[in-house]
C-alpha positions in Angstrom: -10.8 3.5 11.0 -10.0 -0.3 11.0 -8.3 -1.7 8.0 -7.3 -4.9 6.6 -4.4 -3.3 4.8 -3.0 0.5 4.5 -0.9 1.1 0.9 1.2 4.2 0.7 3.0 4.6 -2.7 5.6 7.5 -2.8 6.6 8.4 -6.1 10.6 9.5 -6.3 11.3 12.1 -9.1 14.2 9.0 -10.5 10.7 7.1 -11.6 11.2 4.9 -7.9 7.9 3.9 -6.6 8.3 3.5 -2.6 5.4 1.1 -1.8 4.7 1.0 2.1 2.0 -1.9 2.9 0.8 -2.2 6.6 -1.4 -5.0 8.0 -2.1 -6.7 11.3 0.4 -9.2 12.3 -2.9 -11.6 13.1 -6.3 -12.5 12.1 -7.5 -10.5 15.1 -6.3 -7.4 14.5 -7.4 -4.1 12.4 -5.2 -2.0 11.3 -6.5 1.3 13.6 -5.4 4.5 11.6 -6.6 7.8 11.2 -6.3 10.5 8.3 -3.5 13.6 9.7 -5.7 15.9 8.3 -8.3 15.0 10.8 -6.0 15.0 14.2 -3.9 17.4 15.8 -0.3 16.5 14.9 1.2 17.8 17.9 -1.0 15.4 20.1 0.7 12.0 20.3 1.6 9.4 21.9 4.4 7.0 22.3 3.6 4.6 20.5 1.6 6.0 17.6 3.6 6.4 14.1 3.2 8.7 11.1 3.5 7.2 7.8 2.5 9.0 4.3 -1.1 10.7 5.5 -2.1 8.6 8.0 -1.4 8.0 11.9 -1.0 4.3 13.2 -2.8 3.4 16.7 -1.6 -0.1 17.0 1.8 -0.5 15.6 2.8 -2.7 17.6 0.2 -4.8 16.4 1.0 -4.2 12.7 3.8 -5.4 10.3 5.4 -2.9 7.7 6.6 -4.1 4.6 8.6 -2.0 1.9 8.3 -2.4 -2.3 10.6 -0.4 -4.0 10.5 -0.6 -7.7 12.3 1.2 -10.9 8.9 1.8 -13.2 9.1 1.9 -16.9 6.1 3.4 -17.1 7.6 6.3 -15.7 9.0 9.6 -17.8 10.6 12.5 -15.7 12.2 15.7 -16.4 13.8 18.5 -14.1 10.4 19.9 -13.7 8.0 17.0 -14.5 6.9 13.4 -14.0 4.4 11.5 -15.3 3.4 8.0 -14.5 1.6 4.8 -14.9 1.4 2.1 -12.7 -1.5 -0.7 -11.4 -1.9 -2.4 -8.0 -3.7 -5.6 -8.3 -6.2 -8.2 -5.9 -5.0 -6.3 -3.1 -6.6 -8.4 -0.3 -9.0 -7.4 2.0 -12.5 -8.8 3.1 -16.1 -8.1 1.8 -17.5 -4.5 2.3 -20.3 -6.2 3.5 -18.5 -7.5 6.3 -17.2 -4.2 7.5 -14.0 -4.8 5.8 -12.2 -2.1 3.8 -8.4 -0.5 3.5 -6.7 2.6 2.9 -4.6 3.9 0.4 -2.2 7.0 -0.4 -0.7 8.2 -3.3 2.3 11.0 -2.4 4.1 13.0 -5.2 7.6 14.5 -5.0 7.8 17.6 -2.7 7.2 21.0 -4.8 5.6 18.7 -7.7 1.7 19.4 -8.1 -0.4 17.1 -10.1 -1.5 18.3 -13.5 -3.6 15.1 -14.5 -4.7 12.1 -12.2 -6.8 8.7 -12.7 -7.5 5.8 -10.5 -9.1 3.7 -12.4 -11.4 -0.3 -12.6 -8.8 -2.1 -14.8 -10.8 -4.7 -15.3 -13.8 -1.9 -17.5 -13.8 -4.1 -20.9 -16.1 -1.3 -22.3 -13.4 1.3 -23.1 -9.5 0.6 -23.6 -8.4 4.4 -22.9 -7.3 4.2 -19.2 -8.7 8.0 -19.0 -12.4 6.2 -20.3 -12.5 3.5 -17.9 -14.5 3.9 -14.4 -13.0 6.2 -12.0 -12.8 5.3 -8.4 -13.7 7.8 -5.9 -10.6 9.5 -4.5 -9.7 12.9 -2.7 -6.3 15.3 -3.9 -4.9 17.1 -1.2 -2.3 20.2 -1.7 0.0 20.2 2.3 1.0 23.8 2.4 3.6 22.9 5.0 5.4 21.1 3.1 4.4 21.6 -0.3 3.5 18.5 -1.2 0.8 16.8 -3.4 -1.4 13.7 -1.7 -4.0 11.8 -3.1 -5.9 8.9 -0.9 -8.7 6.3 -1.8 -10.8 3.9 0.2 -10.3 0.6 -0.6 -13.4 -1.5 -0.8 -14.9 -4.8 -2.7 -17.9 -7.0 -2.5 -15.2 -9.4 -4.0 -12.7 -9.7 -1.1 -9.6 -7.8 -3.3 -9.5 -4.5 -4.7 -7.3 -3.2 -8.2 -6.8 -0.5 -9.9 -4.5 2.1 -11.9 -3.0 4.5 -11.4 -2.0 7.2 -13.8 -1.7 11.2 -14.4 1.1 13.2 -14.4 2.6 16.3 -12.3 5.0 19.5 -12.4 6.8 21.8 -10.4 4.0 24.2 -9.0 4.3 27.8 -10.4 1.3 29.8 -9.8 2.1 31.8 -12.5 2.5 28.2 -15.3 0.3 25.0 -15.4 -3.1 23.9 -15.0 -3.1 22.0 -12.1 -5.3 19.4 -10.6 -7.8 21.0 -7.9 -6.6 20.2 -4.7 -8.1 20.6 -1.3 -5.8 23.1 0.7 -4.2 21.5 4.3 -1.7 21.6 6.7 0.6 19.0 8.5 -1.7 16.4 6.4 1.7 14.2 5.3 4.4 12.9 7.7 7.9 14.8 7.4 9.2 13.9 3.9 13.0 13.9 4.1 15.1 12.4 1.2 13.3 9.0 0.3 11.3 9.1 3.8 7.8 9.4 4.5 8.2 8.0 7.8 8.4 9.9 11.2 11.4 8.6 13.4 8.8 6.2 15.0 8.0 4.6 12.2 11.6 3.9 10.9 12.7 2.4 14.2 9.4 0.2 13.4 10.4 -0.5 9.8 13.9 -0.9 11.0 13.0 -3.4 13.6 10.7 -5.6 11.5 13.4 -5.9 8.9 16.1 -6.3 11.8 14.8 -9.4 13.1 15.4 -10.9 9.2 18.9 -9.1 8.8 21.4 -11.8 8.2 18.7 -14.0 5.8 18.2 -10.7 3.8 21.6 -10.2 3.6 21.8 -13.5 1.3 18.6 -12.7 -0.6 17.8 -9.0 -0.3 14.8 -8.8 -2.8 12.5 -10.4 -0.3 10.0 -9.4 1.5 9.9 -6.2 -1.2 12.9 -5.1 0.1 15.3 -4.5 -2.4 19.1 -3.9 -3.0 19.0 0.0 -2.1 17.8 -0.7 1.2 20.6 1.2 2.9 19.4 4.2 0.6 16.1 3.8 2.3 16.8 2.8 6.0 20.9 4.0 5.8 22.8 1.8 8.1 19.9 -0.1 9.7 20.9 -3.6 8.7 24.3 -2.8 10.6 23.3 -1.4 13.3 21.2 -4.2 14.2 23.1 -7.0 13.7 25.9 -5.5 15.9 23.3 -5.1 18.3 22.5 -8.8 18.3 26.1 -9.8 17.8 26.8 -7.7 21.2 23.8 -9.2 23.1 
């Protein structure tokens, strides 16, 4: 596929939505992805990066920018979640144009979606978020890692897409729940470690994007999405970057 713009929200079990938004550095460029659950993961090349669901072609063609926000909307126990959040005039360029993007939605390992809606917030004809028009969207279950995913193309006569999101999720017990049917894979999401949905590719990319701003960050760290807990996100990135500049 090529994109304007590839979204991957992962949703922390502390109510922390992780917002990962790729997009060509220029004009020129696409964005050229494709879904995991369509490769073979073990087939890849140097520089191709997993994030979330997807696999990044051109990344050194593509910036990666972070979001991390505390939601309100949010309400989590030891063994649920459930949420509530919107993502609006995301930008990308008529349908009719071939234009389009990508998004995914990632829960918590071991928490399995009981409810989901990705919703037009902009249907005036019914106020209940559950009533308004659904978008078309796909719920995948990764067995290896148990691991809920749900993913939505992105595309708009208009030239910017919105929606909400909303539903809400437990721990998975065959034996307790009623869960949202899922479509069975395996090795669909990148290796999920800690706050990480990143292979080590793609942090040396993230890393090296926000390297190049370190010591202008350091002064205001809420820019470019990236907020005060970065070192909770990328550890010791910042440092190690600007010692490697200091020392060059």
């Amino acid at each position: 596929m090529n994109l304007d713009i590839v979204i991957i929200d992962y949703l922390d079990i502390d109510g922390v939505l992780y917002s990962y938004k790729i997009t060509p550095k220029t004009k020129r460029e696409r964005v050229r992805i494709d879904r995991l659950i369509d490769i073979f993961p073990d087939f890849h090349r140097r520089r191709e990066i997993d994030i979330g669901g997807i696999r990044i072609y051109n990344s050194e063609s593509c910036s990666i920018a972070l979001d991390e926000t505390k939601l309100r909307s949010v309400s989590t126990t030891e063994d649920s979640i459930a949420f509530q959040f919107e993502h609006i005039g995301i930008p990308i360029g008529s349908s009719r144009e071939g234009h389009g993007g990508y998004y995914n939605l990632i829960l918590p390992p071991n928490f399995r979606l009981t409810d989901i809606h990705l919703v037009d917030p902009y249907d005036s004809k019914h106020e209940r978020i559950e009533d308004k028009k659904h978008f078309q969207y796909d719920v995948y279950w990764d067995t290896s890692c148990n691991t809920n995913l749900v993913t939505m193309m992105l595309r708009s006569g208009r030239g910017s897409f919105s929606f909400i999101a909303k539903g809400s999720a437990q721990i998975f017990d065959k034996e307790k729940g009623k869960f949202v049917d899922s479509i069975e894979t395996e090795y669909g999401i990148a290796r999920i470690s800690n706050y990480h949905i990143l292979d080590d590719n793609a942090k040396k990319i993230l890393t090296d994007n926000i390297a190049e701003k370190a010591d202008w960050l350091e002064l205001k760290p809420n820019i470019f999405g990236v907020g005060v807990n970065l070192n909770k996100i990328i550890k010791d990135a910042i440092k190690a970057f600007k010692r490697k500049i200091k020392e060059g």
